[in-house]
Backbone as ProteinMPNN parsed JSONL, in Angstrom:
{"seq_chain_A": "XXXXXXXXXXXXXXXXXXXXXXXXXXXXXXXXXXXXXXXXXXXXXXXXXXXXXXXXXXXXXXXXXXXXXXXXXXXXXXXXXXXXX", "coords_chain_A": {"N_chain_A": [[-38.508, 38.084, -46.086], [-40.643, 38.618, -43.401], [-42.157, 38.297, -40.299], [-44.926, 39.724, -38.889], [-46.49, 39.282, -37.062], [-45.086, 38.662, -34.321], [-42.856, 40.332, -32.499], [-41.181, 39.737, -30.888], [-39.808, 37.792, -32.235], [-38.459, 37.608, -35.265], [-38.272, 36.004, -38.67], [-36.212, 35.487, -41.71], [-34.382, 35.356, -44.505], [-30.953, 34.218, -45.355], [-28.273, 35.512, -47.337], [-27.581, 33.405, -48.929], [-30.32, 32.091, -49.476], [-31.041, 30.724, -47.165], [-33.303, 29.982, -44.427], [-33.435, 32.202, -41.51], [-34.867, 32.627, -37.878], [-34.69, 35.022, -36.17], [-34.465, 36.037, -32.112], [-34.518, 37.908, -29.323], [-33.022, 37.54, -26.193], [-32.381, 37.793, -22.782], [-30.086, 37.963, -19.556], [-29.069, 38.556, -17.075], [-29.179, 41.963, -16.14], [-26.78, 44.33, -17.028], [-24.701, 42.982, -17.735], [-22.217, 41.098, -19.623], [-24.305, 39.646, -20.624], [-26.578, 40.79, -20.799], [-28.387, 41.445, -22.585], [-29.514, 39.934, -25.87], [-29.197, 39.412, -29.379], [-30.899, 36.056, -30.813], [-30.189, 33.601, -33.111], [-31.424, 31.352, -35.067], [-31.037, 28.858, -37.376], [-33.544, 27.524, -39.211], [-33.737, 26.257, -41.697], [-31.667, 24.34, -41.359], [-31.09, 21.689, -38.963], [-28.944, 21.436, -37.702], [-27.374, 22.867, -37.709], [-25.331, 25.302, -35.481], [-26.577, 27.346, -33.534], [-26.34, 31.363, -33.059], [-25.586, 34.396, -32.082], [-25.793, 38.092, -30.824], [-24.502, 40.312, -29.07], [-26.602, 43.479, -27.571], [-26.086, 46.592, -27.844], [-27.605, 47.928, -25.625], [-27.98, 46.595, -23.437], [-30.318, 45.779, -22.851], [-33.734, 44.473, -22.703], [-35.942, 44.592, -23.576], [-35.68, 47.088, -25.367], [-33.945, 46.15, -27.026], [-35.557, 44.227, -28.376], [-37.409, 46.213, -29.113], [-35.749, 47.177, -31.183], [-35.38, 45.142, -32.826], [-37.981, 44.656, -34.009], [-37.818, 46.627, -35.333], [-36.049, 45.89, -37.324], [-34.944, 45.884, -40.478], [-34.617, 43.217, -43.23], [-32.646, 43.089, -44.587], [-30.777, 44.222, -42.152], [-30.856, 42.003, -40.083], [-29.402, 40.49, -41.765], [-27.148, 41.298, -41.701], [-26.544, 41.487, -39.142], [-26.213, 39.174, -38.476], [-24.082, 38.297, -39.758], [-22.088, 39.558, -38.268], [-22.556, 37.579, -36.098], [-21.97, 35.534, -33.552], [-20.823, 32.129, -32.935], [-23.205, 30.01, -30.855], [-21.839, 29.087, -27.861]], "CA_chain_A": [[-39.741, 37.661, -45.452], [-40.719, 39.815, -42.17], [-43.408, 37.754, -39.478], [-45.447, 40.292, -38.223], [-47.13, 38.627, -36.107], [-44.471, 38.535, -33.07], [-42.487, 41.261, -32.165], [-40.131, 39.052, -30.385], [-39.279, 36.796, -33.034], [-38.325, 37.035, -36.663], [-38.408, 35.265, -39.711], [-36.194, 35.975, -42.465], [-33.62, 34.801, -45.321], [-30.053, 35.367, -45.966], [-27.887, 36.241, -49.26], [-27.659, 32.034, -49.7], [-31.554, 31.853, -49.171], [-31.442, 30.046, -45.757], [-33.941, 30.565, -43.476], [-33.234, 31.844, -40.039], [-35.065, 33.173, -36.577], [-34.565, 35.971, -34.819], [-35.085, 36.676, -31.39], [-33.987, 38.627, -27.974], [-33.373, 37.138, -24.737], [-31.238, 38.424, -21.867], [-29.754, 37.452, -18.786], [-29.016, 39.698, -15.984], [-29.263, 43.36, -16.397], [-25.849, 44.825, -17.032], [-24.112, 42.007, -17.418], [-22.564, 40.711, -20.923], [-25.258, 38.747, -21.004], [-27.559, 41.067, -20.904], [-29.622, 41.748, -24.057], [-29.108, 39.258, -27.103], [-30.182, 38.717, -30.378], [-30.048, 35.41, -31.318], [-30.036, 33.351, -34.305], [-31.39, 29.833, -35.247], [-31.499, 28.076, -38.431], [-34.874, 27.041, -40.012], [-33.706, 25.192, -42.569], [-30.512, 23.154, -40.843], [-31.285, 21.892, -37.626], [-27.851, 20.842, -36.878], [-26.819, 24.39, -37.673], [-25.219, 26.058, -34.148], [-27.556, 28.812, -32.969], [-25.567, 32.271, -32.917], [-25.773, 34.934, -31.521], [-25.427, 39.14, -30.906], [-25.224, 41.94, -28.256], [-27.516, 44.268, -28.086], [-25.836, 47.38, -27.006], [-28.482, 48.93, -24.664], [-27.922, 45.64, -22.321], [-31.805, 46.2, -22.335], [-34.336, 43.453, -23.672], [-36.911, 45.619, -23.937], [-34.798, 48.093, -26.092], [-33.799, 45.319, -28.038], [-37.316, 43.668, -29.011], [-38.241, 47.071, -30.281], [-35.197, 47.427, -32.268], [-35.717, 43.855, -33.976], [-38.586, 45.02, -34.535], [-37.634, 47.961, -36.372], [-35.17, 46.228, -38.452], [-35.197, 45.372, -42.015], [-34.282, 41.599, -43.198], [-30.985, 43.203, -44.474], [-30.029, 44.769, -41.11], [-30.649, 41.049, -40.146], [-28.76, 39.512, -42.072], [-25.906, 41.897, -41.725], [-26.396, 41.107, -38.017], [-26.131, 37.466, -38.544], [-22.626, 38.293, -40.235], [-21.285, 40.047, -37.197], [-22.438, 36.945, -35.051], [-21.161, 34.317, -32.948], [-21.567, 30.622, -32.653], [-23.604, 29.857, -29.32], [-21.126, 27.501, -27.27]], "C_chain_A": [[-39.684, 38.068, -43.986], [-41.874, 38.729, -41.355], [-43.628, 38.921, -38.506], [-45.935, 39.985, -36.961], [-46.715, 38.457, -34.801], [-43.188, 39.632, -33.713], [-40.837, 40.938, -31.819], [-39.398, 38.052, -31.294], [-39.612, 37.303, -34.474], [-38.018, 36.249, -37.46], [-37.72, 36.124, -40.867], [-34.954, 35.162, -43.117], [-32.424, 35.566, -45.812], [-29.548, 35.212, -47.356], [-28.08, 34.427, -49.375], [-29.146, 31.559, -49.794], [-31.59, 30.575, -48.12], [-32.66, 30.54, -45.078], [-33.361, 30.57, -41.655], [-34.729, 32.37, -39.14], [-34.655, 33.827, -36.004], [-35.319, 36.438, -33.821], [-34.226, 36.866, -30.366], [-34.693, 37.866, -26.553], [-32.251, 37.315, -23.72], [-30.951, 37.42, -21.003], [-29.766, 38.747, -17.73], [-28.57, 40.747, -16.44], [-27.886, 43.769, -16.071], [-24.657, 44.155, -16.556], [-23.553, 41.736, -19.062], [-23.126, 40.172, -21.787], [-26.658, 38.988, -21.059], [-28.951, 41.065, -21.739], [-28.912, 41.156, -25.467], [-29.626, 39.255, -28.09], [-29.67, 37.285, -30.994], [-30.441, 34.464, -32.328], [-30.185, 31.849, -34.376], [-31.55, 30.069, -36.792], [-32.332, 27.4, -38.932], [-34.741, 26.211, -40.94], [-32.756, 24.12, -42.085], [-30.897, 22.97, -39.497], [-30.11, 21.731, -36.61], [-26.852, 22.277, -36.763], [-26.266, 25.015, -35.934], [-25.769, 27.187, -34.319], [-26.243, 29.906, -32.706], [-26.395, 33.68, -32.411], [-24.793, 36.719, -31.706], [-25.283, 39.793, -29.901], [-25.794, 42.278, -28.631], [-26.83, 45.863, -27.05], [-26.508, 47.919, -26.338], [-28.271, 47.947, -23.361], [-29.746, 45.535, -21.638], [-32.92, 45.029, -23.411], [-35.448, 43.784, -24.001], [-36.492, 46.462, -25.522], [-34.522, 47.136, -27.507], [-34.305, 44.315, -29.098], [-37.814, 45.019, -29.785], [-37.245, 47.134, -31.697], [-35.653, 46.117, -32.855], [-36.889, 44.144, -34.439], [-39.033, 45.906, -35.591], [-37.138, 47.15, -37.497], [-35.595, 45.575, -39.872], [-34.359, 43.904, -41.871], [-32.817, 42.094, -43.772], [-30.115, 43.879, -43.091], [-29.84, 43.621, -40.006], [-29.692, 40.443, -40.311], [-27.435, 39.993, -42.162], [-25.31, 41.912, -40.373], [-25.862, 39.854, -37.8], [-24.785, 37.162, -39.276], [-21.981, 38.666, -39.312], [-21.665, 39.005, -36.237], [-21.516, 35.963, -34.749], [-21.534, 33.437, -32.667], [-21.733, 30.629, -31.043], [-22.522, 28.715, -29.262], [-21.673, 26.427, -26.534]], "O_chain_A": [[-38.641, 37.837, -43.375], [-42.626, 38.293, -42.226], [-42.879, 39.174, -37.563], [-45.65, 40.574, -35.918], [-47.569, 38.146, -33.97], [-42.744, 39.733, -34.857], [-39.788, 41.471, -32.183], [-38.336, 37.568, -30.904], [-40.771, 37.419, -34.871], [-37.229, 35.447, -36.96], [-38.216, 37.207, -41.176], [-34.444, 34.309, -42.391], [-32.368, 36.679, -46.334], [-30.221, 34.866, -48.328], [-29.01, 34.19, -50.147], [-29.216, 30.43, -50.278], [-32.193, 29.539, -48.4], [-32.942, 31.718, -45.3], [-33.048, 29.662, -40.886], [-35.728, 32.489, -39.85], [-34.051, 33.383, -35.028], [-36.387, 37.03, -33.979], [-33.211, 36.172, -30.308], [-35.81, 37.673, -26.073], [-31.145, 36.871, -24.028], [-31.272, 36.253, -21.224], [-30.509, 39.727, -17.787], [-27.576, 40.697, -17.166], [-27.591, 43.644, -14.882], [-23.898, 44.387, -15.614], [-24.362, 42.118, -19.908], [-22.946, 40.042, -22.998], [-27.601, 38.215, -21.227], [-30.12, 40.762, -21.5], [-27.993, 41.728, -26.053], [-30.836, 39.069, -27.965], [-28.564, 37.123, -31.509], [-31.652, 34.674, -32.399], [-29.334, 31.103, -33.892], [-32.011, 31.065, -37.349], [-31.859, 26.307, -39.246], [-35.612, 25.355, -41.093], [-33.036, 22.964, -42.402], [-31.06, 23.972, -38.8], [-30.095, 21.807, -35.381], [-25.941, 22.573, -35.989], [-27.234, 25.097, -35.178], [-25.459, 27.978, -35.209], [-25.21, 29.453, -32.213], [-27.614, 33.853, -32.413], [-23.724, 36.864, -32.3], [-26.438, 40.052, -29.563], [-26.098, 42.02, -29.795], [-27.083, 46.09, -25.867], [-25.96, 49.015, -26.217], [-28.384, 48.474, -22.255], [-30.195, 45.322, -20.512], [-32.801, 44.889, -24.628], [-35.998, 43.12, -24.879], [-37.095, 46.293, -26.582], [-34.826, 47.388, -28.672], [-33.829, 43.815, -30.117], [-38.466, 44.985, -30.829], [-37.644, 47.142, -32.861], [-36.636, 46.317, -33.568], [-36.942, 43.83, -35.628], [-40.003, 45.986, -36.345], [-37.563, 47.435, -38.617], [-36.56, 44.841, -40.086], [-33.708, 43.504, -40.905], [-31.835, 41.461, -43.385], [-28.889, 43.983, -43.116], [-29.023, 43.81, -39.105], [-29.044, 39.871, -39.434], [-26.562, 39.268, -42.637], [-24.13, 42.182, -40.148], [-25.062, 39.611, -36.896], [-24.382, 36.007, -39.413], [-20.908, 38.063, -39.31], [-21.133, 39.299, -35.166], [-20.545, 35.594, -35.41], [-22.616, 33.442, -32.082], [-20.926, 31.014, -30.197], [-22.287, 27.814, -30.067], [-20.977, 25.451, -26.255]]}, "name": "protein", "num_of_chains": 1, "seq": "XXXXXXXXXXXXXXXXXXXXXXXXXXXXXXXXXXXXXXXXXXXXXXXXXXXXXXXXXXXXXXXXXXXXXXXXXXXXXXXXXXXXX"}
């Protein structure tokens, strides 16, 4: 499941049929904190939010790619993440 509708934020389900959220939000430009994607839980609320780089360190760059991607390039993202601390 894909939400068109925002650019900045997706909607989609992984292999256990969870629902998460994805979306990109930075910090200072060329920083490791630059360009994130990051990851809530829709169905758990107690779930810890996680999180990605975005190698371009660009949040621009990184809103189009989420935008590009498919719900398995998602959820294959959401396997390489990390629990927000």
């Amino acid at each position: 499941m894909t939400n068109a509708k925002n650019a900045l934020s997706r909607e989609f389900m992984d292999d256990g049929m969870i629902h998460w959220e994805a979306y990109v939000s930075g910090g200072q430009p060329n920083t490791p904190a630059a360009a994130r994607i990051y990851f809530v839980c829709l169905d758990d609320p107690f779930a810890r939010p996680r999180w990605v780089p975005h190698d371009s360190g660009s949040v621009a760059a990184a809103s189009r790619d989420l935008a590009g991607f498919t719900d398995a390039d998602l959820v294959a993202l959401l396997g390489d993440s990390t629990e927000l601390d």
